[in-house]
N, C-alpha and C positions, 0 to 999 in steps of 0.2 A: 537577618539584618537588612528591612528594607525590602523584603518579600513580603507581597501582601496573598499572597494565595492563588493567583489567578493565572491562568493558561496563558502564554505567549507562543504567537508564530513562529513556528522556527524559522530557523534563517539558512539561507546556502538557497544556489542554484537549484531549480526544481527541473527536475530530468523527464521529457515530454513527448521521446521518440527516442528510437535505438540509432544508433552508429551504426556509420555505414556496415551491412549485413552480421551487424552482431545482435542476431536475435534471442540469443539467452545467455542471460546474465547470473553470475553468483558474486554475491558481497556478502561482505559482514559488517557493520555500522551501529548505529542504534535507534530504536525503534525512537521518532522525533513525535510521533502524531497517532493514535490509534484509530480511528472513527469508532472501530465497533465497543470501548470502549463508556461511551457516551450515552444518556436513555432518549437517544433518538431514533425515530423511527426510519427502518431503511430504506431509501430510496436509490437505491443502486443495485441497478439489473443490467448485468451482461447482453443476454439473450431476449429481450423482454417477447419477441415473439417466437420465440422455439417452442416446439411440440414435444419439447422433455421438459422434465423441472426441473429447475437450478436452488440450491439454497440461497438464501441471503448473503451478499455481498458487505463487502467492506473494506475500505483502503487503508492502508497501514504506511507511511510514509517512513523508508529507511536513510540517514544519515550517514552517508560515509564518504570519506576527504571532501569536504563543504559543500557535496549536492543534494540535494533531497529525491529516493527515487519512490514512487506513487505506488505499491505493491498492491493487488486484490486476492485478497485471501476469502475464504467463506469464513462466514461473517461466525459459526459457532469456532473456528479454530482461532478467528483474532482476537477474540473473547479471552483466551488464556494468554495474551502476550501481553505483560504489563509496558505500559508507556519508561523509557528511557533502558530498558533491558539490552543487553546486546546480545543481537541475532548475527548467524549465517542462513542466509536466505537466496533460495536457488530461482529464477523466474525465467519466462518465454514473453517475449512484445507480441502480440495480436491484435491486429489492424481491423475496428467495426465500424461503419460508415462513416468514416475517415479519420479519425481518430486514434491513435496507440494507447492500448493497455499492457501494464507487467502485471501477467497472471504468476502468481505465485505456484512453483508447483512442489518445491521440499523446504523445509529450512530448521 
């Protein structure tokens, strides 16, 4: 009824840094946004000059009481999480040249 098919932004506060020293976070929400999803090509690297290899990245943005938080998952495991699914997802913030990331690390 008036859905034409197409992706909308989700809505709610988008979560950009941890609380004061609350470095790991667990919610459960719903998956609002998937990137890895998408047939785009990845451009999201962590470490871009680390001397290990990283797989492919990918943000997974979770829903829960009207925030949005930016999750990065490797990009072959957000592959299985269908868009509006409901997760518990466990993550750590890590701070890379000035910036916050929630690395995903169970869910």
């Amino acid at each position: 009824m008036g859905f034409n098919g197409g992706f909308y932004r989700p809505q709610g506060l988008e979560v950009t840094k941890p609380r004061k020293w609350a470095y790991t976070l667990v919610l459960t929400g719903f998956v609002a946004d998937n990137d890895a999803l998408y047939e785009l090509p990845c451009v999201f690297h962590f470490l871009p000059n680390s001397p290990c290899w990283l797989p492919p990245l990918a943000i997974v943005e979770i829903e829960a009481g009207s925030r949005l938080y930016p999750f990065v998952f490797s990009q072959v495991i957000a592959k299985d999480i269908p868009n509006y699914s409901f997760v518990k997802v466990k993550g750590r913030w890590r701070k890379k040249d000035g910036l916050w990331y929630l690395l995903a690390t169970s869910f």
